[in-house]
N, CA, C and O atoms as a Tripos MOL2 file, in Angstrom:
@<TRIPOS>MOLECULE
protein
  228   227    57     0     0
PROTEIN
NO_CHARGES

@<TRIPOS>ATOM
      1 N          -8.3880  -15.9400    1.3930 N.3       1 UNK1
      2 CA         -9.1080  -15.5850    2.6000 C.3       1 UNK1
      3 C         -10.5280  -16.1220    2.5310 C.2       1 UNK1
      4 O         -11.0040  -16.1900    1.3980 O.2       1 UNK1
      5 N         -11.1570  -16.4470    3.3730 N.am      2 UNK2
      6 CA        -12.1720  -16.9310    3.4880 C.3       2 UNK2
      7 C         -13.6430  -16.1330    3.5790 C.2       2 UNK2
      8 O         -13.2830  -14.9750    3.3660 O.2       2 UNK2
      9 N         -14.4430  -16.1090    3.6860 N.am      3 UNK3
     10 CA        -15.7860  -14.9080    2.9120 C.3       3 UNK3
     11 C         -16.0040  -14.8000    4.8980 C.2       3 UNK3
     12 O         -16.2910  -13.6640    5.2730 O.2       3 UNK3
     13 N         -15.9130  -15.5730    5.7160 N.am      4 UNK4
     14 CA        -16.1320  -15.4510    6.8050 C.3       4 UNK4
     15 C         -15.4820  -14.8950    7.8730 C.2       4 UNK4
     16 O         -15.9840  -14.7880    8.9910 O.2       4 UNK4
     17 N         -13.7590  -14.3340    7.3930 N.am      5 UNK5
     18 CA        -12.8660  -13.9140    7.9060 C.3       5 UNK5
     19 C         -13.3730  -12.0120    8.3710 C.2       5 UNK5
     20 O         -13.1370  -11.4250    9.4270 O.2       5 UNK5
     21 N         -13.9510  -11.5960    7.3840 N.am      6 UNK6
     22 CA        -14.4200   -9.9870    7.2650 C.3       6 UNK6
     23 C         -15.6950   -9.7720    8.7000 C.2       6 UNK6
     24 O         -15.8270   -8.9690    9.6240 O.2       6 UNK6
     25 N         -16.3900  -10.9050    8.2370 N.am      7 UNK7
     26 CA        -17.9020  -11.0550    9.1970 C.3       7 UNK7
     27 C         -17.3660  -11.1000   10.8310 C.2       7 UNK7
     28 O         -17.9550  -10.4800   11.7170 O.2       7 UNK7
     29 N         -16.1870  -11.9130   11.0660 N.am      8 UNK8
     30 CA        -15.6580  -11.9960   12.2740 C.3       8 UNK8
     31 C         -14.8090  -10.5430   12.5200 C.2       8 UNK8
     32 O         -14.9950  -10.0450   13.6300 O.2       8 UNK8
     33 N         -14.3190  -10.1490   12.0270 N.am      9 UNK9
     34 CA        -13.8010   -9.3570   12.1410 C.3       9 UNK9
     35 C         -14.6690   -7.8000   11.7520 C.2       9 UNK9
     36 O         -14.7930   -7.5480   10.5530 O.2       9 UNK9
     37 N         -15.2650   -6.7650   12.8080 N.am     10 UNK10
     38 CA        -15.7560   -5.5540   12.2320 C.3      10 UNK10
     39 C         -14.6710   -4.5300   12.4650 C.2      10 UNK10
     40 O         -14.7940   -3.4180   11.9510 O.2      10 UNK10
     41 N         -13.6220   -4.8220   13.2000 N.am     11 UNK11
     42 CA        -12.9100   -3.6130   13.1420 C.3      11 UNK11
     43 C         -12.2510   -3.6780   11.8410 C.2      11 UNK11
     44 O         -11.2610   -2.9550   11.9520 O.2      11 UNK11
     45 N         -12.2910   -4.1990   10.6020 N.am     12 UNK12
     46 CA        -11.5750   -4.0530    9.2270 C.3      12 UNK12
     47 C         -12.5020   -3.3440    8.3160 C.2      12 UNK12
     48 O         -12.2620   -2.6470    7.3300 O.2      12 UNK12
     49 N         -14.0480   -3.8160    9.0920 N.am     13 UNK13
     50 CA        -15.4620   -3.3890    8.4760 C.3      13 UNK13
     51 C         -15.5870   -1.9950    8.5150 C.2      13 UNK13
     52 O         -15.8320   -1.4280    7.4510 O.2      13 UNK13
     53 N         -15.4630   -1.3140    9.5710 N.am     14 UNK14
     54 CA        -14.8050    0.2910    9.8930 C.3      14 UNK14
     55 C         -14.0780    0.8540    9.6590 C.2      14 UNK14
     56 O         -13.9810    2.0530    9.3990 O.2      14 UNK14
     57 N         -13.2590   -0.1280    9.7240 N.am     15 UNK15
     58 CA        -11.7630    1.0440    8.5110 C.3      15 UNK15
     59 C         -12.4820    0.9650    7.4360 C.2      15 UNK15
     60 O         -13.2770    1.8970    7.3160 O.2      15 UNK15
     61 N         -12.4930    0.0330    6.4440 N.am     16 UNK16
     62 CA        -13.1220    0.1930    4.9150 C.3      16 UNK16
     63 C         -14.3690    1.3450    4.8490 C.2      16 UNK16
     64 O         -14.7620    2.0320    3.9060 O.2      16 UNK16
     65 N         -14.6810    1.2850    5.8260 N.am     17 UNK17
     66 CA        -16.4950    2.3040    5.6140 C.3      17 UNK17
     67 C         -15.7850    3.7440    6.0400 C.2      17 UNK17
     68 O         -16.2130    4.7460    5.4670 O.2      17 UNK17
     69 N         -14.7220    3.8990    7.0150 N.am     18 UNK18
     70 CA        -14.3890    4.8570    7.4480 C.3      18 UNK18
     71 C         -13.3060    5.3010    6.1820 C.2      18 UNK18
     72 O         -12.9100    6.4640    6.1060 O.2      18 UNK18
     73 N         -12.9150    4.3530    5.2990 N.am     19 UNK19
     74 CA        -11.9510    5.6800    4.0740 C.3      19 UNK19
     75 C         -12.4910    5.8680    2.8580 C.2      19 UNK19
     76 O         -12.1200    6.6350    1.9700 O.2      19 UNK19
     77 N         -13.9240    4.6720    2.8910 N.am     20 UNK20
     78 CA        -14.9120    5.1460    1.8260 C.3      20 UNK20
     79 C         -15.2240    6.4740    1.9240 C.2      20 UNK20
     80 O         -14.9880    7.2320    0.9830 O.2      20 UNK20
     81 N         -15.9420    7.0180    3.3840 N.am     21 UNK21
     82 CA        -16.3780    7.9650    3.4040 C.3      21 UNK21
     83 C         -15.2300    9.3560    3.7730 C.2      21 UNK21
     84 O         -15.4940   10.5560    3.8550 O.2      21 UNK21
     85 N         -14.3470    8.8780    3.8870 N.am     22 UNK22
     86 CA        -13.1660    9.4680    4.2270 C.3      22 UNK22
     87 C         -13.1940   10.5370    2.7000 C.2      22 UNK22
     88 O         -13.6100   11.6880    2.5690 O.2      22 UNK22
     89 N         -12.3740    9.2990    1.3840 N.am     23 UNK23
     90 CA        -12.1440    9.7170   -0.1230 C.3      23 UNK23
     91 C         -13.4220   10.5020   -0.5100 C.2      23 UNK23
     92 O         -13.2780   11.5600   -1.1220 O.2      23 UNK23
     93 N         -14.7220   10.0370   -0.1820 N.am     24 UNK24
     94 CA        -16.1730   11.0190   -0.5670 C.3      24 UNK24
     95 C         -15.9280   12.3730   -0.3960 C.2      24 UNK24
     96 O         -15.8050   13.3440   -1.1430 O.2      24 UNK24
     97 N         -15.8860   12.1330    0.9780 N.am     25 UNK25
     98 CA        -15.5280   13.8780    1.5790 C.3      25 UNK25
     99 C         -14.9130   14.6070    0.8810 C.2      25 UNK25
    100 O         -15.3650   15.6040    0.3170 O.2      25 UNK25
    101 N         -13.5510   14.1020    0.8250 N.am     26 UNK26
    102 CA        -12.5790   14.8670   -0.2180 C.3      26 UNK26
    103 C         -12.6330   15.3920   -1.1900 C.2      26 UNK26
    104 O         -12.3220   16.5380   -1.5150 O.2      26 UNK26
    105 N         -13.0980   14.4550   -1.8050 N.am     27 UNK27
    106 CA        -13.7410   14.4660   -3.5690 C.3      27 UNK27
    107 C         -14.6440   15.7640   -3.6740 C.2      27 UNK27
    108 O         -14.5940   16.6430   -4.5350 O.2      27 UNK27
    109 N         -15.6670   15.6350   -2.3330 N.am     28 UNK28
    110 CA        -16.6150   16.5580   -2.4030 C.3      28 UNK28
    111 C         -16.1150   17.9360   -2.1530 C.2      28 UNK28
    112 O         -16.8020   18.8490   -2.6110 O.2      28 UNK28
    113 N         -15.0220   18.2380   -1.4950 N.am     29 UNK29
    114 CA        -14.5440   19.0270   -0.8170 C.3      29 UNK29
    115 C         -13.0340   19.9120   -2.1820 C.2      29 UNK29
    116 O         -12.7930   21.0960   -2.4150 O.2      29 UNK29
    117 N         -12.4750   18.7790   -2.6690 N.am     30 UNK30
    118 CA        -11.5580   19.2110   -4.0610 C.3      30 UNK30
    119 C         -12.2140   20.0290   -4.8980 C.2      30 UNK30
    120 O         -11.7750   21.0930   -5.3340 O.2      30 UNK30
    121 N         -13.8260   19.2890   -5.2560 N.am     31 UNK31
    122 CA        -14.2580   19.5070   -6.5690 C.3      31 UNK31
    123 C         -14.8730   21.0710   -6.6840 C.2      31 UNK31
    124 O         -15.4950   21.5140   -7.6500 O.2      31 UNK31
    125 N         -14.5940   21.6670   -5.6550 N.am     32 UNK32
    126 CA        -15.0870   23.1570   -5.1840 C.3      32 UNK32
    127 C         -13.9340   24.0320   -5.6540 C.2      32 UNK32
    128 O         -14.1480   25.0760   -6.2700 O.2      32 UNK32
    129 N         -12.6190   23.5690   -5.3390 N.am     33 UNK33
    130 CA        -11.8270   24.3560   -5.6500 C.3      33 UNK33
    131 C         -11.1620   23.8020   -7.3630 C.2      33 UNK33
    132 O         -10.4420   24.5250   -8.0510 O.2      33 UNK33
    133 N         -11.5690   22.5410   -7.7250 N.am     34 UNK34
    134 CA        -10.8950   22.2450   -8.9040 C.3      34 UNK34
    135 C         -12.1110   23.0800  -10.1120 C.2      34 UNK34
    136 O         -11.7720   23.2500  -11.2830 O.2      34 UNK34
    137 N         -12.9160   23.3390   -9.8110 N.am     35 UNK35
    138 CA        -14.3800   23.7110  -11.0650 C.3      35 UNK35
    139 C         -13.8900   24.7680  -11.3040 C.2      35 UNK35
    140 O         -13.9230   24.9250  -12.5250 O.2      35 UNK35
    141 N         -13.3130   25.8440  -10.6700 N.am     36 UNK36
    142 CA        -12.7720   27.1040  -11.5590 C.3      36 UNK36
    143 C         -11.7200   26.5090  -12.4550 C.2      36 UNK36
    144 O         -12.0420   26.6790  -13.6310 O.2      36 UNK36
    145 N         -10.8570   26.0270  -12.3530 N.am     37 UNK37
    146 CA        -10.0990   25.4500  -13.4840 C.3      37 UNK37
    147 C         -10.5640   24.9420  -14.4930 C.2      37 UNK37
    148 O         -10.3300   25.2050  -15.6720 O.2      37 UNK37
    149 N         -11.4520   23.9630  -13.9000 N.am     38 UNK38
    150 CA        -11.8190   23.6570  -14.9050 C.3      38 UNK38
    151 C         -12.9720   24.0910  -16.0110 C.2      38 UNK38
    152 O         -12.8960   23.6140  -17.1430 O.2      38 UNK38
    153 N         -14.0490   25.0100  -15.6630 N.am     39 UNK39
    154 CA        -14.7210   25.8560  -16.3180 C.3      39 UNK39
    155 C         -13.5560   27.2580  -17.0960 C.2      39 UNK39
    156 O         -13.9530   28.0560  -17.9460 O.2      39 UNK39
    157 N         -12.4150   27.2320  -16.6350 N.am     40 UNK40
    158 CA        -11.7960   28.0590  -17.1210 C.3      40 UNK40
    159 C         -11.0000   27.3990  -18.1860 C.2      40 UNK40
    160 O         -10.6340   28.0230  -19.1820 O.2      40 UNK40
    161 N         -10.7490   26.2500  -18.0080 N.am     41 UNK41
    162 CA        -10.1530   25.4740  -19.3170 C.3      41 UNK41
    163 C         -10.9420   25.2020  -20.4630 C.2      41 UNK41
    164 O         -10.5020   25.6960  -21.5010 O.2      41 UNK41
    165 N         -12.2110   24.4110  -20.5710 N.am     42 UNK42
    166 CA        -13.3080   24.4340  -20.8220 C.3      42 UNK42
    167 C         -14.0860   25.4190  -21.3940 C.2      42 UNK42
    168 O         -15.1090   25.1600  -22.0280 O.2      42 UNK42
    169 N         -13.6490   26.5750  -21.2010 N.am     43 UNK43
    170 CA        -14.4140   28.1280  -21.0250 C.3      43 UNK43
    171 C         -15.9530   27.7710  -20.9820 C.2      43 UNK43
    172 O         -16.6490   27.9280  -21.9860 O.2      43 UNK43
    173 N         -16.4460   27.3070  -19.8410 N.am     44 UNK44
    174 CA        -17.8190   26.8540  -20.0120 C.3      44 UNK44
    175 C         -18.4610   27.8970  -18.9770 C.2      44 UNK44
    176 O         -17.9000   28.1180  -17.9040 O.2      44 UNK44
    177 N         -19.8720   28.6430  -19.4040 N.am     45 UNK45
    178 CA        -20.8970   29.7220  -19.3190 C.3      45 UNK45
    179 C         -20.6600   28.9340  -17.2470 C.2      45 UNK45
    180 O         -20.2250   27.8750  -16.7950 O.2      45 UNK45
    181 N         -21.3670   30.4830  -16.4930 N.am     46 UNK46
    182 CA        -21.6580   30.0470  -14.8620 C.3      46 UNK46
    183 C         -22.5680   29.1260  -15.2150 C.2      46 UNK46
    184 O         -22.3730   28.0490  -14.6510 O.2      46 UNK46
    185 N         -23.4650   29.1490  -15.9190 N.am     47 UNK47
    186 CA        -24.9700   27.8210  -15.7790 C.3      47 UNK47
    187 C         -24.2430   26.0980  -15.9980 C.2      47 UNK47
    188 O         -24.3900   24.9860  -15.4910 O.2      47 UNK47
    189 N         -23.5650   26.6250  -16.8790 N.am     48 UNK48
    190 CA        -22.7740   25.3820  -17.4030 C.3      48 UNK48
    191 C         -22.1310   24.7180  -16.3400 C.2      48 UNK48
    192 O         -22.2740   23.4960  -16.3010 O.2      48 UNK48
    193 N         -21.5180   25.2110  -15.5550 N.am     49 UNK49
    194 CA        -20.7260   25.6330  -14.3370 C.3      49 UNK49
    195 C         -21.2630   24.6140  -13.3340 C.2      49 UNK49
    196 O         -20.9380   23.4780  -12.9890 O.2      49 UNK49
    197 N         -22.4400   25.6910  -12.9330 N.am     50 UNK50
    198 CA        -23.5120   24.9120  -12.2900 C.3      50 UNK50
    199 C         -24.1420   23.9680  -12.2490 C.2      50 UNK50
    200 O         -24.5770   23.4370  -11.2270 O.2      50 UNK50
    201 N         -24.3230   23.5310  -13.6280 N.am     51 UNK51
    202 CA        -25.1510   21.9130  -14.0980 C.3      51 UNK51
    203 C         -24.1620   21.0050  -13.1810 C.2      51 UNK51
    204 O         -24.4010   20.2930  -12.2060 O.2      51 UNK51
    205 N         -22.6270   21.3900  -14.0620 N.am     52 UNK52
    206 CA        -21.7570   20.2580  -13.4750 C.3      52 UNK52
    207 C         -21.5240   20.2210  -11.8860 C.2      52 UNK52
    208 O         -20.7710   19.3940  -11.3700 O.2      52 UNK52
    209 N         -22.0740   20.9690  -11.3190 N.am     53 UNK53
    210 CA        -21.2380   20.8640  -10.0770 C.3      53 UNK53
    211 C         -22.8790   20.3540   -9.4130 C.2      53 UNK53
    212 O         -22.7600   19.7280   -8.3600 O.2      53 UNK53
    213 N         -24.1600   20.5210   -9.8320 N.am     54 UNK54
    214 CA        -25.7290   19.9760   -9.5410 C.3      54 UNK54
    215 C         -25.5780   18.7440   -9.4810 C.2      54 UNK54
    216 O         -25.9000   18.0300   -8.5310 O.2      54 UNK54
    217 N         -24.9040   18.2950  -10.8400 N.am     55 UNK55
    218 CA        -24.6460   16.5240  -10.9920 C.3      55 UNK55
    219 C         -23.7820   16.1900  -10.3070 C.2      55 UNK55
    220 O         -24.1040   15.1420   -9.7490 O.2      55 UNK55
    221 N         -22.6830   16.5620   -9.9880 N.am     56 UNK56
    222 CA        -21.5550   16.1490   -9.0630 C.3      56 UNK56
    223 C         -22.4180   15.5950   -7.7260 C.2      56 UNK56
    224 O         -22.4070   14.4610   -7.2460 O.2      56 UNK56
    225 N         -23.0590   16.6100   -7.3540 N.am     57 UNK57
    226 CA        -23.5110   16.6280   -6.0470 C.3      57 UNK57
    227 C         -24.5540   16.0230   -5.8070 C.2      57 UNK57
    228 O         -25.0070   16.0040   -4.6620 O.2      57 UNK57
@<TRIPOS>BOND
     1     1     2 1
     2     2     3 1
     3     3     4 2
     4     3     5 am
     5     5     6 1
     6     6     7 1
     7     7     8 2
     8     7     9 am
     9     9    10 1
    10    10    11 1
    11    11    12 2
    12    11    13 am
    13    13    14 1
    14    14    15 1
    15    15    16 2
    16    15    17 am
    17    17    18 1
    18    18    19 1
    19    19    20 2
    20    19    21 am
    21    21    22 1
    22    22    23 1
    23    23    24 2
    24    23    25 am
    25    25    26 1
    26    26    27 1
    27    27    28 2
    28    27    29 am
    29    29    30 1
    30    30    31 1
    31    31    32 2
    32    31    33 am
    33    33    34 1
    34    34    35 1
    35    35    36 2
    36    35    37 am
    37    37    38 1
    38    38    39 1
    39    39    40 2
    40    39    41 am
    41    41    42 1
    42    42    43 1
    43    43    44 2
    44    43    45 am
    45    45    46 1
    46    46    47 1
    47    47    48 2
    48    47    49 am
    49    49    50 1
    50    50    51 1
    51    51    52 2
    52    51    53 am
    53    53    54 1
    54    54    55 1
    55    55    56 2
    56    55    57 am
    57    57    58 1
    58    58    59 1
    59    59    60 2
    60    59    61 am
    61    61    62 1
    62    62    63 1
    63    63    64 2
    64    63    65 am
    65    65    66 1
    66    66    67 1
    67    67    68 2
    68    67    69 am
    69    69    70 1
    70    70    71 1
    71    71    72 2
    72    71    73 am
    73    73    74 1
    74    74    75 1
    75    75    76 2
    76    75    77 am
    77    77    78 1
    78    78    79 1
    79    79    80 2
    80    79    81 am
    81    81    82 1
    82    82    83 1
    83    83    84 2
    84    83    85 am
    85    85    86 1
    86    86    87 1
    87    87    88 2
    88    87    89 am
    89    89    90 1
    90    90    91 1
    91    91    92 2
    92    91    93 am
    93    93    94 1
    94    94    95 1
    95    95    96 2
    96    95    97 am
    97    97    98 1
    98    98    99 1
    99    99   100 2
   100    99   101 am
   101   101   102 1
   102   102   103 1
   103   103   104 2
   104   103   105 am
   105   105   106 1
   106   106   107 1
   107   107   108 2
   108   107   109 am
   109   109   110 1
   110   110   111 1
   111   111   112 2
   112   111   113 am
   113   113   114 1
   114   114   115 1
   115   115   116 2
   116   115   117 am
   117   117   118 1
   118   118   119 1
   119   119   120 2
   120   119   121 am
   121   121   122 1
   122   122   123 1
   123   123   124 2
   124   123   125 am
   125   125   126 1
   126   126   127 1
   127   127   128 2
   128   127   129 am
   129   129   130 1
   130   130   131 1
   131   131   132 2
   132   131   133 am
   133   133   134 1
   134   134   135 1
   135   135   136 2
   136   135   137 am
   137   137   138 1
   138   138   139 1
   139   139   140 2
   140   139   141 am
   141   141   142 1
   142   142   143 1
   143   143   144 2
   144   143   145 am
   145   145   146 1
   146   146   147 1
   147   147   148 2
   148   147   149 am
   149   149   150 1
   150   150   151 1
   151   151   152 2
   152   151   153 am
   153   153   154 1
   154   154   155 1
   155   155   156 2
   156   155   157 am
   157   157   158 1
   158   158   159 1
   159   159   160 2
   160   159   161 am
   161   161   162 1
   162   162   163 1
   163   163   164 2
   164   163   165 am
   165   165   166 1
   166   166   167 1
   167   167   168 2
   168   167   169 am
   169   169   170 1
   170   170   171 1
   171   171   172 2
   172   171   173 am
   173   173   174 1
   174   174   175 1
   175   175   176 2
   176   175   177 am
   177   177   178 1
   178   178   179 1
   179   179   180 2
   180   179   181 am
   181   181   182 1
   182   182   183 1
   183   183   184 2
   184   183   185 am
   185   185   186 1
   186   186   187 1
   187   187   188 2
   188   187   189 am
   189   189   190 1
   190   190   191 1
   191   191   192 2
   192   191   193 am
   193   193   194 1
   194   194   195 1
   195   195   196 2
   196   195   197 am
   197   197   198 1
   198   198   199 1
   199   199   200 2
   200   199   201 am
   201   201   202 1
   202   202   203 1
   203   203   204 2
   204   203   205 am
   205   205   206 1
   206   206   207 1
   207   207   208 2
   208   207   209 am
   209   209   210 1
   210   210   211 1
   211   211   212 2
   212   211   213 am
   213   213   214 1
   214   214   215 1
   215   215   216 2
   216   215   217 am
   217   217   218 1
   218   218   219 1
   219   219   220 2
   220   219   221 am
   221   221   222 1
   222   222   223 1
   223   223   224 2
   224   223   225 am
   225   225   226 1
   226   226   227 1
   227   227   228 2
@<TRIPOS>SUBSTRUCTURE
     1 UNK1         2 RESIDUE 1 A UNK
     2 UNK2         6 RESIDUE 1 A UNK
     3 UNK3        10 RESIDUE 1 A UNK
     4 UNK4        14 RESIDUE 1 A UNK
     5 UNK5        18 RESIDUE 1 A UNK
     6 UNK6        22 RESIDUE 1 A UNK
     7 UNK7        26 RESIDUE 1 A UNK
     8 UNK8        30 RESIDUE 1 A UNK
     9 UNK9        34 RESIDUE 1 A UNK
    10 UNK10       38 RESIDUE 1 A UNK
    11 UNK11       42 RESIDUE 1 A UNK
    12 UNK12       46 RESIDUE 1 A UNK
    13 UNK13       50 RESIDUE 1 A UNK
    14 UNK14       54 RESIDUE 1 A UNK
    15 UNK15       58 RESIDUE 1 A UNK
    16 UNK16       62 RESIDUE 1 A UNK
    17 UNK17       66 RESIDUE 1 A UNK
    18 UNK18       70 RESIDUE 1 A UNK
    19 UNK19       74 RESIDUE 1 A UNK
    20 UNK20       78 RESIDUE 1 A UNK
    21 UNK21       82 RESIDUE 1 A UNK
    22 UNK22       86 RESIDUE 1 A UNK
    23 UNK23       90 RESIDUE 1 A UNK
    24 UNK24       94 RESIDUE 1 A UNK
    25 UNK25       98 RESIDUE 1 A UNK
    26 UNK26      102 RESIDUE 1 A UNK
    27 UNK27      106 RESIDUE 1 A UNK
    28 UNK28      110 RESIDUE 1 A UNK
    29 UNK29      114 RESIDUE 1 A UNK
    30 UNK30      118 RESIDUE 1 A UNK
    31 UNK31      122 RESIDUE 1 A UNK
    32 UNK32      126 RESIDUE 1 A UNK
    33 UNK33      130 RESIDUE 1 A UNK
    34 UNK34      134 RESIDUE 1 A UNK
    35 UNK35      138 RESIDUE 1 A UNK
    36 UNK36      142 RESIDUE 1 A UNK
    37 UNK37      146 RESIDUE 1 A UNK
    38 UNK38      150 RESIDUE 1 A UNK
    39 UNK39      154 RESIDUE 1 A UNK
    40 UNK40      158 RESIDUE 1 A UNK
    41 UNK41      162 RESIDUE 1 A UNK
    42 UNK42      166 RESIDUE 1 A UNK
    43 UNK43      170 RESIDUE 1 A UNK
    44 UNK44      174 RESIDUE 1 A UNK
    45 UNK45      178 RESIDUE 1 A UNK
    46 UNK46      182 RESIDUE 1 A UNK
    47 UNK47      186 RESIDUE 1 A UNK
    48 UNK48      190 RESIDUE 1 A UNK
    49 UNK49      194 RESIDUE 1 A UNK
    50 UNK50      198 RESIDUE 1 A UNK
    51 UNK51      202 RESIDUE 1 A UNK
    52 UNK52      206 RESIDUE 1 A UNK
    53 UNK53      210 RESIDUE 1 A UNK
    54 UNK54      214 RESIDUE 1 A UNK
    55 UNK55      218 RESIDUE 1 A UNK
    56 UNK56      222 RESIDUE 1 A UNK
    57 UNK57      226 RESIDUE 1 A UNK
């Protein structure tokens, strides 16, 4: 494909930006319900808890 094929084309430019931010969301949205598991596997302190989910975010 050619580097100029994408530039002509923005409706491919919108899908790609639209499931980037699509998977973000998600991620952001999983990692709420996956941190009790995983602080419970982990057995890691609420602060501990918290760091990770500060950096996540």
């Amino acid at each position: 494909m050619n580097k100029l094929t994408y530039v002509q084309n923005p409706k491919m430019i919108l899908i790609l930006l639209f499931a980037g931010n699509l998977f973000s969301a998600m991620d952001r949205f999983v990692i709420n319900y996956g941190i009790v598991h995983i602080s419970d596997d982990l057995q890691l302190s609420a602060s501990s808890t918290g760091m990770i989910l500060s950096v996540f975010f």
